[in-house]
C-alpha positions as CSV (number, residue, x, y, z in Angstrom):
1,X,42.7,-0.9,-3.9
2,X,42.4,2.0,-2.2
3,X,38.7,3.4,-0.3
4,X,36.9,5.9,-1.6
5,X,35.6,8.1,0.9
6,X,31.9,6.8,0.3
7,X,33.5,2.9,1.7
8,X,35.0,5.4,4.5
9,X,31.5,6.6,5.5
10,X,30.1,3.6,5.1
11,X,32.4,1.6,7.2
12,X,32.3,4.3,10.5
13,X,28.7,4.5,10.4
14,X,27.5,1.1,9.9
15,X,25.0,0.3,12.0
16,X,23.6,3.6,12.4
17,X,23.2,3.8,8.8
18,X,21.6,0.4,8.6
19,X,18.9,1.3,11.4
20,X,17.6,4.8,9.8
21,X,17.6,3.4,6.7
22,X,15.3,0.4,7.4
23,X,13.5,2.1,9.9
24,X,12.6,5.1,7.0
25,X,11.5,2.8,4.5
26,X,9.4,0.3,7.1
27,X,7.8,3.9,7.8
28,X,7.2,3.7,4.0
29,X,9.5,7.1,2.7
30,X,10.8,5.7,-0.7
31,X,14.1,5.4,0.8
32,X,15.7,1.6,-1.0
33,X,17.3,-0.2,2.4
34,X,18.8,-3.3,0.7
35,X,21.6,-1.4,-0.9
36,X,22.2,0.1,2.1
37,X,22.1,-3.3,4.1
38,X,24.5,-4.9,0.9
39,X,27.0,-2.1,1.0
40,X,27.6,-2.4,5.2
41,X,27.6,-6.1,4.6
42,X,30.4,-6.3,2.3
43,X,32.3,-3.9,4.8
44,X,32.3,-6.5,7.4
45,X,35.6,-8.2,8.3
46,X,33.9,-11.2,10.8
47,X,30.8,-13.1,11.6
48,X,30.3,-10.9,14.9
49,X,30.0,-7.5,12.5
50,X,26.8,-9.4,10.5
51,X,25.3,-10.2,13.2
52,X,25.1,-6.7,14.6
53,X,23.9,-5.1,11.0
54,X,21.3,-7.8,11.4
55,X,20.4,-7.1,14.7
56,X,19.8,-3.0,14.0
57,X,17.7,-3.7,10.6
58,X,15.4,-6.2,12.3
59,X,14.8,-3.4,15.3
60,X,14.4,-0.8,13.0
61,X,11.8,-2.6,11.7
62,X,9.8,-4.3,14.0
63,X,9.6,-0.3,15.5
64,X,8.1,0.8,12.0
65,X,5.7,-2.4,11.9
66,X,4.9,-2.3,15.6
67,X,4.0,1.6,15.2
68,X,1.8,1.0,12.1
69,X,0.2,-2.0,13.8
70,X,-1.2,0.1,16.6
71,X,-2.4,2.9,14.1
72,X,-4.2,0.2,12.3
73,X,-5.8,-1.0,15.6
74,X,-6.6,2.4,17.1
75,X,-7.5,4.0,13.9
76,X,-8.5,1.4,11.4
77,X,-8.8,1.3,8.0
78,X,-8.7,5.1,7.6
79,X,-4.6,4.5,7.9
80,X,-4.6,2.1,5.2
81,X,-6.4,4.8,2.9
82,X,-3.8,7.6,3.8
83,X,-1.1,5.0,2.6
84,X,-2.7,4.1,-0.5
85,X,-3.0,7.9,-1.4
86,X,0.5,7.3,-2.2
87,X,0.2,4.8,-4.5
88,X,-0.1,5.2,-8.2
89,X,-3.5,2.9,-7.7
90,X,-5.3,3.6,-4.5
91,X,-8.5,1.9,-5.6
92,X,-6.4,-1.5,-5.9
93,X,-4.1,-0.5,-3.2
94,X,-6.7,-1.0,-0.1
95,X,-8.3,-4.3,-1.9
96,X,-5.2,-6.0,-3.3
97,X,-3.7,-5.5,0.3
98,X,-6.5,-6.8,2.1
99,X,-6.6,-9.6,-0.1
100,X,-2.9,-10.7,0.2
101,X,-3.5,-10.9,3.6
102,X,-6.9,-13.0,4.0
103,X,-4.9,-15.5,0.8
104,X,-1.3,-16.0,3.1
105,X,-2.6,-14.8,6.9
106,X,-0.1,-15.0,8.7
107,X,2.7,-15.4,6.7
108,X,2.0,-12.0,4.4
109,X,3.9,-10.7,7.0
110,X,6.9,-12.5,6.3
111,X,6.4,-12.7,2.7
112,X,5.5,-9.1,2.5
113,X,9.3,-7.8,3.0
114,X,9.8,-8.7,-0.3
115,X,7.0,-7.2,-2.2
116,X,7.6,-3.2,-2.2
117,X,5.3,-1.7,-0.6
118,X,3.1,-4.5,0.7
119,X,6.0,-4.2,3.9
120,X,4.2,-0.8,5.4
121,X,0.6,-1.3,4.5
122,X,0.3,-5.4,5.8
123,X,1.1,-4.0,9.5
124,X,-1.8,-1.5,10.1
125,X,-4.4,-3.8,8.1
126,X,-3.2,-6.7,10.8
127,X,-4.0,-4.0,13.7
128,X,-7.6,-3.5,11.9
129,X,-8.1,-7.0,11.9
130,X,-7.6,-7.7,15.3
131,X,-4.3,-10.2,14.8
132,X,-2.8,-10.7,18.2
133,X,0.2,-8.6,18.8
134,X,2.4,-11.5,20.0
135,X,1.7,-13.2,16.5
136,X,1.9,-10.2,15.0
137,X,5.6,-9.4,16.5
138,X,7.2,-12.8,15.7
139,X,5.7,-12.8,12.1
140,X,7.4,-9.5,12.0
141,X,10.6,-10.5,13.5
142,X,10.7,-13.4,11.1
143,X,10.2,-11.8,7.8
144,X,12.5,-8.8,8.6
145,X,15.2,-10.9,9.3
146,X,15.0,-13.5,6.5
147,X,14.8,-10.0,4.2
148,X,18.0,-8.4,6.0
149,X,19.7,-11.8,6.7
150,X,19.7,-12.8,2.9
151,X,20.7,-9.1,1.6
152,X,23.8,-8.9,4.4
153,X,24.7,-12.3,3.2
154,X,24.9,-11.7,-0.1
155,X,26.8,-8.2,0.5
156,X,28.8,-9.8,2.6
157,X,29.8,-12.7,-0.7
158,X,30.1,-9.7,-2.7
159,X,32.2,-7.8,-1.2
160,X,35.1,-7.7,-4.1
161,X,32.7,-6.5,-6.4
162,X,30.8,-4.2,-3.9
163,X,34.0,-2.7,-3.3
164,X,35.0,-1.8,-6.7
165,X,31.8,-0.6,-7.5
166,X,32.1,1.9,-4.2
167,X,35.7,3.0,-5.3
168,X,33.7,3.5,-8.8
169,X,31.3,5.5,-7.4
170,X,33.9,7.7,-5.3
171,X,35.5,8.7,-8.4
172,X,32.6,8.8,-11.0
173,X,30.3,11.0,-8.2
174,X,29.3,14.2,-10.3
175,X,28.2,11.9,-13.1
176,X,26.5,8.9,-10.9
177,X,24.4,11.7,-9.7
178,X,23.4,13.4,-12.5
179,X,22.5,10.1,-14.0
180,X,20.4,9.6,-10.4
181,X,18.8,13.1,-10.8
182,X,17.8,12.0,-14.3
183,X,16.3,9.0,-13.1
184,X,14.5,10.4,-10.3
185,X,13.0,13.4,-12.9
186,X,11.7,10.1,-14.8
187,X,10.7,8.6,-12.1
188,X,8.1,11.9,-11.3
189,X,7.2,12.2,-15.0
190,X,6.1,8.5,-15.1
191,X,4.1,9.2,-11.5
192,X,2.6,12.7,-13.0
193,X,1.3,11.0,-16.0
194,X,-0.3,7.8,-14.1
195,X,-2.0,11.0,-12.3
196,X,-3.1,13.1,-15.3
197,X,-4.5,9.8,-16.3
198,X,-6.7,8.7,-13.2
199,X,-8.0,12.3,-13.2
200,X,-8.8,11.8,-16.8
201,X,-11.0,8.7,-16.2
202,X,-12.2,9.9,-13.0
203,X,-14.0,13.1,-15.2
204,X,-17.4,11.1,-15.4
205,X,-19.9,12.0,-13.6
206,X,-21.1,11.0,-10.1
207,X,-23.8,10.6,-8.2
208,X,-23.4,12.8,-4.7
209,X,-25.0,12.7,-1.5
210,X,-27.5,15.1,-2.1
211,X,-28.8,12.7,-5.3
212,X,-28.8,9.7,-3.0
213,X,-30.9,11.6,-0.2
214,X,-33.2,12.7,-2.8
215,X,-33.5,9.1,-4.4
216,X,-34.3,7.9,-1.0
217,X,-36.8,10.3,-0.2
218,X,-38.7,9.4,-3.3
219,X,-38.0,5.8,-2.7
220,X,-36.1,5.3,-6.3
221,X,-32.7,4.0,-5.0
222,X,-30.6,3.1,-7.8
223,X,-28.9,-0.4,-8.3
224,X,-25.5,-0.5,-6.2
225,X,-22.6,-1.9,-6.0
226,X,-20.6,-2.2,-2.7
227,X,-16.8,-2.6,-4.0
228,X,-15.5,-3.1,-0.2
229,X,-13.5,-5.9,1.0
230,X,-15.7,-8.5,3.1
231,X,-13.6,-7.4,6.4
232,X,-14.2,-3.6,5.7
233,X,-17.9,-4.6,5.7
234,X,-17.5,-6.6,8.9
235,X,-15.6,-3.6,10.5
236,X,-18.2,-0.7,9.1
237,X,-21.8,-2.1,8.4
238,X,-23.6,-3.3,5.4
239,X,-25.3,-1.8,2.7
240,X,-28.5,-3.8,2.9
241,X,-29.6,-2.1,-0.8
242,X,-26.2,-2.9,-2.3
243,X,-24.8,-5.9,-4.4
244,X,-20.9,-6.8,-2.7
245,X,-18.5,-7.1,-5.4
246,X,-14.7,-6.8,-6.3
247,X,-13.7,-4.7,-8.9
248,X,-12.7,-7.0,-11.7
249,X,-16.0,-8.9,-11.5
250,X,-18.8,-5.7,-11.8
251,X,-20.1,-7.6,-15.1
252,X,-20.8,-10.4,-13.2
253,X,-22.5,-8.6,-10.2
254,X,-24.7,-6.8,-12.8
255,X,-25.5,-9.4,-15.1
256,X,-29.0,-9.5,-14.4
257,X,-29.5,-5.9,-14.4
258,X,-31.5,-3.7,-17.6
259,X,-28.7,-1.8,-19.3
260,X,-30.4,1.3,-19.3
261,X,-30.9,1.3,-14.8
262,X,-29.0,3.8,-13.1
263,X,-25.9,1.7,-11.4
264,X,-23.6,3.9,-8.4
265,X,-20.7,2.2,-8.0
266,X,-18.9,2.6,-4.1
267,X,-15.7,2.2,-2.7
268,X,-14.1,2.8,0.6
269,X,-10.6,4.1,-1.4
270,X,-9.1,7.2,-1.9
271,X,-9.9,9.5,-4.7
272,X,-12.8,7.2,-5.4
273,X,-10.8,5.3,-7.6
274,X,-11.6,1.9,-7.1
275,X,-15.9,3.4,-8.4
276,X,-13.9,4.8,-11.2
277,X,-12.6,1.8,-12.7
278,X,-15.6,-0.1,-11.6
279,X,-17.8,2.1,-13.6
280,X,-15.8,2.3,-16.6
281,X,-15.6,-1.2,-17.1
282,X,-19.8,-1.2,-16.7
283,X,-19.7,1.3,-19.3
284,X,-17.6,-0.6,-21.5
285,X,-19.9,-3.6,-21.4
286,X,-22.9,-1.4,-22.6
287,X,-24.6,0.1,-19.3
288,X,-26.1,3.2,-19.9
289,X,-26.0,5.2,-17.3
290,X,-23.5,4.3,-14.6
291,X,-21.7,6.8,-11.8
292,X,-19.4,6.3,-8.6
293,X,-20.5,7.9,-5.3
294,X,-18.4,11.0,-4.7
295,X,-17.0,10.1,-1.9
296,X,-17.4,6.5,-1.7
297,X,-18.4,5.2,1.7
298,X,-17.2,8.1,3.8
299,X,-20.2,9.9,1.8
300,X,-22.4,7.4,2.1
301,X,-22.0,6.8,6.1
302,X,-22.3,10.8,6.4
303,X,-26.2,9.8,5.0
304,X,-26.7,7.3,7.0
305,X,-26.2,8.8,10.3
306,X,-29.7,10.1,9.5
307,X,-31.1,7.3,8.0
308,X,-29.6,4.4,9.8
309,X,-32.0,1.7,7.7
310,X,-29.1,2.8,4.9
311,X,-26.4,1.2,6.9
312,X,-26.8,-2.4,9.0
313,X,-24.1,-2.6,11.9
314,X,-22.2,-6.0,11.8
């Protein structure tokens, strides 16, 4: 059978191919590197040719990991928000990630390669934890290559039907990308609604700065909810007025509390949209009167740089 001119570019540029690609989406651009890895693979004509594709995507990403580990360690969590700002749910985004990582340690960075996603944000929240860059490089190491190793060998066993579906491709091109363009316009319809959605739930009120100062200055604080991760807290200070709690388990925190006492919900998330859900949810199970903090912690650290009894330094 004869090559198309997409196996042509794909053969001469290999390993170059193989390295921006990874190295792209470990920098987390929605850029899929596994076809990319499968495609080169099945190209390959001896043992010696694997091994090099190997050796270029595990680079590629240990670079990616190694320069979101250091923005997680120089800058914190503040990178981990600016990544979840991408996601369609920030407010799980910085919890759920946090919390993979406390459940598997060490090994979320090997297991991570295989969760979308989960690849860019585990490096910088293993920088804001303190994990030990030599630990952190041969975790790294390990789970890239397990994630290439098994998607150049199975390029590499598919290479008959890899190849006709390239020679498909090379002849099918004005149509495979209309049928991509349609998919990608899908794609942004689907992520536009999610947004028209979260901006729908978040149009509840909130309780601002301003209210919290004046609150405080009549000494009638509200009940609160901290919905921060335990490290966070470690990292930034306690709210000594606040109850800690994770977002699915609000009811519980407030059990105990008069349905008709104000509640402000807080999170340390983008868009505030981890104190969104939270306060839905409290308003679902009969609370009265319930509002996130605009501008979650941020906000609320802004107060207490005045009023440092409103913020308790681990």
């Amino acid at each position: 059978m004869e090559q198309g001119w997409v196996t042509e570019f794909f053969h001469q540029h290999s390993n170059l191919l193989v390295f921006v690609n990874v190295l792209l989406q470990q920098l987390g651009l929605p850029v899929p590197a596994v076809p990319t890895m499968m495609f080169n693979a099945s190209q390959a004509t001896h043992f010696n040719q694997l091994l090099i594709l190997l050796v270029a995507a595990i680079s590629a990403s240990l670079i990616a990991d190694m320069l979101w580990y250091q923005a997680g360690k120089v800058f914190g969590y503040k990178v981990l928000k600016f990544l979840c700002k991408m996601s369609i749910n920030p407010g799980s985004c910085v919890n759920q990630t946090e919390a993979r990582f406390h459940r598997w340690g060490v090994w979320s960075l090997v297991v991570g390669k295989f969760i979308p996603g989960f690849s860019t944000v585990a490096p910088p929240v293993a920088g804001a934890l303190g994990m030990p860059r030599a630990s952190f490089m041969l975790a790294s190491a390990i789970g890239a290559g397990l994630w290439a190793g098994l998607a150049l060998i199975a390029g590499f066993a598919l290479q008959a039907q890899i190849e006709t579906t390239l020679t498909f491709l090379s002849l099918q091109g004005v149509r495979i990308i209309a049928v991509f363009v349609a998919m990608l316009l899908s794609w942004l319809a689907w992520k536009f609604w999610q947004k028209k959605r979260f901006e729908k739930l978040a149009a509840i009120p909130h309780f601002s700065a301003t209210d919290m100062v004046a609150s405080y200055q009549r000494k009638n604080m509200p009940r609160i909810i901290d919905l921060r991760s335990p490290a966070l807290i470690a990292e930034t200070g306690v709210i000594p007025l606040a109850v800690v709690s994770e977002t699915k388990q609000v009811g519980v925190a407030a059990k105990d509390w008069p349905l008709n006492e104000m509640i402000i919900t807080i999170c340390a998330c983008p868009g505030d949209a981890g104190a969104v859900h939270a306060a839905h949810t409290l308003k679902q199970l009969g609370y009265l009167d319930v509002r996130p903090l605009a501008g979650g912690f941020d906000a609320w650290r802004e107060i207490a740089v005045d009023r440092p009894d409103l913020l308790i330094k681990a």
